[in-house]
N, C-alpha and C positions, 0 to 999 in steps of 0.2 A: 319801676320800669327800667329796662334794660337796654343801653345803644352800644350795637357794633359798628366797627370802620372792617369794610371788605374791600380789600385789592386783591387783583387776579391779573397777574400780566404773564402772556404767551406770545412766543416769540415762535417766529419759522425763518428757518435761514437756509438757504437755498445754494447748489453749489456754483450756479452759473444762475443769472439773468433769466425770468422768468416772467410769461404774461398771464397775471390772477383772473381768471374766470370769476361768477357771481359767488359770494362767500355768506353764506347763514350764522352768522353769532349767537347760539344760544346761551347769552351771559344775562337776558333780564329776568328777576324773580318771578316766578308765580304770585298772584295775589294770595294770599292767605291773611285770615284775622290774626292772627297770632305775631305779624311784628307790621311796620310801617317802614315804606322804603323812601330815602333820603337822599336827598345833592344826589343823585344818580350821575354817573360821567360815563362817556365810553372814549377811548381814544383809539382810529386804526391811524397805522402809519405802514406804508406810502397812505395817505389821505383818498379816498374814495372820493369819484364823480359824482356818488351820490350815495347816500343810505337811509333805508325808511324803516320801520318798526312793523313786522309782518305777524302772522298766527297761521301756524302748520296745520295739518290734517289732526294733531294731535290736540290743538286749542294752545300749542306752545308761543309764547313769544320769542321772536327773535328780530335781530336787526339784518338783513339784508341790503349787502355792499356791494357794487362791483366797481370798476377800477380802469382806468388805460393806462398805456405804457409798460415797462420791464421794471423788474425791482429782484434784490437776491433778497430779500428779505420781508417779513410780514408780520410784523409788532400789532398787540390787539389790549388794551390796558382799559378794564374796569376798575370803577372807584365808587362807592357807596356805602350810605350809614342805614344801617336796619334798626328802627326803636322795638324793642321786643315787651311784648305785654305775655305775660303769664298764660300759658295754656297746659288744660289738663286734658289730656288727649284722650278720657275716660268719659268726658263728658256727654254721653248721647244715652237714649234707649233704643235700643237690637229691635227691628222690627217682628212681632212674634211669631206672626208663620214662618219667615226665614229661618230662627232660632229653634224652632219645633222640627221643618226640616232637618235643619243640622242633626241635633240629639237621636232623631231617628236614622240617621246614616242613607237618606235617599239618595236615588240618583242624582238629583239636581235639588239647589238651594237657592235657585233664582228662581222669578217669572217667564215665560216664554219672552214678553219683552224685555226683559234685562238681560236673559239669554243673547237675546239676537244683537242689542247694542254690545254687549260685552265680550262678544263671540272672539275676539283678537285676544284678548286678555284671558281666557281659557285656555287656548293651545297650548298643549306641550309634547315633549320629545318621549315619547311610550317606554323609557326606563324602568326597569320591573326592580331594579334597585333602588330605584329615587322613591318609586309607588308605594313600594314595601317599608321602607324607613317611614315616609308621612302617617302611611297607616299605624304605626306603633303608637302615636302619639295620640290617636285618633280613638274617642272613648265614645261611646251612646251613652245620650241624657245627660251629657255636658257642654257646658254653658261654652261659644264659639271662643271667644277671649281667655275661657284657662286652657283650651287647646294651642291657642297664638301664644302663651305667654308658654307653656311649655316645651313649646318647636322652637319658640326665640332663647330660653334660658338652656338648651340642649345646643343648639349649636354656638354662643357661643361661650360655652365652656368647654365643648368638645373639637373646636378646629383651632389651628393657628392664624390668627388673623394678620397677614403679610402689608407690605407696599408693593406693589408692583406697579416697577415703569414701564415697564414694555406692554402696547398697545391690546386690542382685544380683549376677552370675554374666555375664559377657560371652559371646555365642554363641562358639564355638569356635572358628570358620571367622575370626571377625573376630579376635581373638587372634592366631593363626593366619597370616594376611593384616599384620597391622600390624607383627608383632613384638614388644609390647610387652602388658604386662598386670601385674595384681595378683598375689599371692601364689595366691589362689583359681581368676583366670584358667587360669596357667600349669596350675595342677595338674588342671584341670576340661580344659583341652584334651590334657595327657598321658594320662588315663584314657580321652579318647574313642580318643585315637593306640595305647594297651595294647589296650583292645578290641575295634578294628578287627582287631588279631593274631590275636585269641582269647584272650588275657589276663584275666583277672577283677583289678576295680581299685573301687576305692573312695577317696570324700572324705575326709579329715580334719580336723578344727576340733580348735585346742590353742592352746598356748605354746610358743615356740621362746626358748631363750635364746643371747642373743649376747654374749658378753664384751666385746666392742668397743663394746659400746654404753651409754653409763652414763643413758638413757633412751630414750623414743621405740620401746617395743617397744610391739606390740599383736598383738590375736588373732592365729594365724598359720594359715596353710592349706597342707597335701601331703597324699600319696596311699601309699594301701598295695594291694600288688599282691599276688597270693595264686599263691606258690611250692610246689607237693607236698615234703613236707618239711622245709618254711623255716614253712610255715603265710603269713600277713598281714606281709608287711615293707614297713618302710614306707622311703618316695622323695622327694624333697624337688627339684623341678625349681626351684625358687627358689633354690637354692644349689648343685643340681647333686651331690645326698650321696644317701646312704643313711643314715638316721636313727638319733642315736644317743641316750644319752643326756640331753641336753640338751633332749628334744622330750619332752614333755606333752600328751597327748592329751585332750581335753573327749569329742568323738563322731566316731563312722566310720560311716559310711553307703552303699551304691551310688547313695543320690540326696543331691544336695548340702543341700539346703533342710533335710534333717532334722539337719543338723550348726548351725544356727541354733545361739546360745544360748541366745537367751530369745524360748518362740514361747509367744503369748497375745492376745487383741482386749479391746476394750473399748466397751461400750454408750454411742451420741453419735453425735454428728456433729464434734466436735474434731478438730483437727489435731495433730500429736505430732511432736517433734522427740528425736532420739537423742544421748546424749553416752557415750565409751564411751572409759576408761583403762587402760593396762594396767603394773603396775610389776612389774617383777624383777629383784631386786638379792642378791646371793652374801651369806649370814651366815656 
């Protein structure tokens, strides 16, 4: 058994004097079998009149602050040990009508009820380049998972996987087109490429941890694809896996924006710049 120590301190610094509106911190884990969360801390400064622990429209948790008085500034520092226990993310059986769907390339691979619950996590943008790349991948009378493992081992061998600090979500198409992208990118144009199938796919905002790396981690972004019988598994086109252990999830969404960490405005006309660290190192 495995323990990490996670810090995440974000900072917002403001150019003048500023009155914080209600602020949403999506920094608590999802529950997942696969690690246990620990000494949990959250620090804001200026100090909140009050902060409770909410669940979005999404089933996300977050902590919900709001604030009086003026401040240039909005420091937000989590502190937390994840015990990670061993997970193989192969572990399920594919429900078999699902799976007979698939092989046969029908129109739909859901129920009408799973349809209609999932209906958000289906949409996508009618790209006949995005359509057309998915379908290459896409064989009759193959098992759903060597198609996931060969849309994940194709892109990432075939894009440059970047950092990007500058804010937002790249159109697809341009992703797509360049071959290159952020962690967010990649995974934001996989869920349109699952969709197009008829796939139900959703965003992820977390922590990934890398051994090889003894700094320079930060927020990390993949996708979970919703299998009959597997339930939400998640995909990782940044690294080309299926997600194990080592992934931490913050929030999962059908729209990326709600996997934000920290969504809140502030009264002014100030301008505000973002500083945002992420440390995780093995205890």
């Amino acid at each position: 058994m495995k323990s990490l120590r996670i810090v995440h301190h974000t900072r917002y610094a403001y150019s003048e004097k500023v009155q914080l509106n209600p602020h949403a911190i999506f920094m608590h884990p999802l529950q997942r079998d696969h690690f246990e969360l620990k000494e949990y801390d959250l620090k804001i400064s200026p100090g909140p009149v009050d902060q409770q622990l909410r669940f979005n429209i999404d089933g996300n948790p977050h902590h919900l602050a709001w604030f009086e008085g003026e401040t240039d500034r909005l420091e937000i520092v989590i502190e937390f040990s994840a015990e990670l226990r061993h997970f193989n993310p192969f572990a399920f059986i594919l429900d078999h009508q699902f799976t007979e769907r698939f092989q046969q390339n029908l129109n739909t691979f859901y129920t009408p009820e799973e349809k209609q619950l999932l209906y958000a996590s289906l949409q996508y943008e009618p790209k006949e380049e995005i359509k057309n790349l998915a379908h290459i991948f896409f064989h009759e009378n193959e098992n759903p998972l060597t198609f996931l493992n060969r849309i994940l081992h194709y892109i990432h061998q075939e894009w440059e996987h970047i950092v990007r600090e500058d804010d937002g979500l790249w159109l697809p198409i341009k992703t797509l087109r360049e071959k290159i992208g952020s962690c967010r990118d990649l995974s934001w144009m996989l869920i349109q490429m699952l969709r197009s199938l008829g796939l139900a796919a959703k965003f992820v905002s977390g922590y990934a941890y890398n051994p090889e790396l003894e700094e320079g981690h930060e927020l990390h972004a993949w996708v979970e694809v919703y299998l009959p019988g597997a339930g939400w598994v998640g995909i990782d086109p940044s690294l080309g896996l299926f997600t194990d252990e080592h992934y931490i999830p913050l929030a999962s969404s059908a729209i990326p924006k709600l996997t934000l960490p920290v969504v809140g405005t502030y009264g002014g006309t100030a301008k505000s710049t973002l500083e945002s660290k992420v440390y995780i190192t093995p205890e």
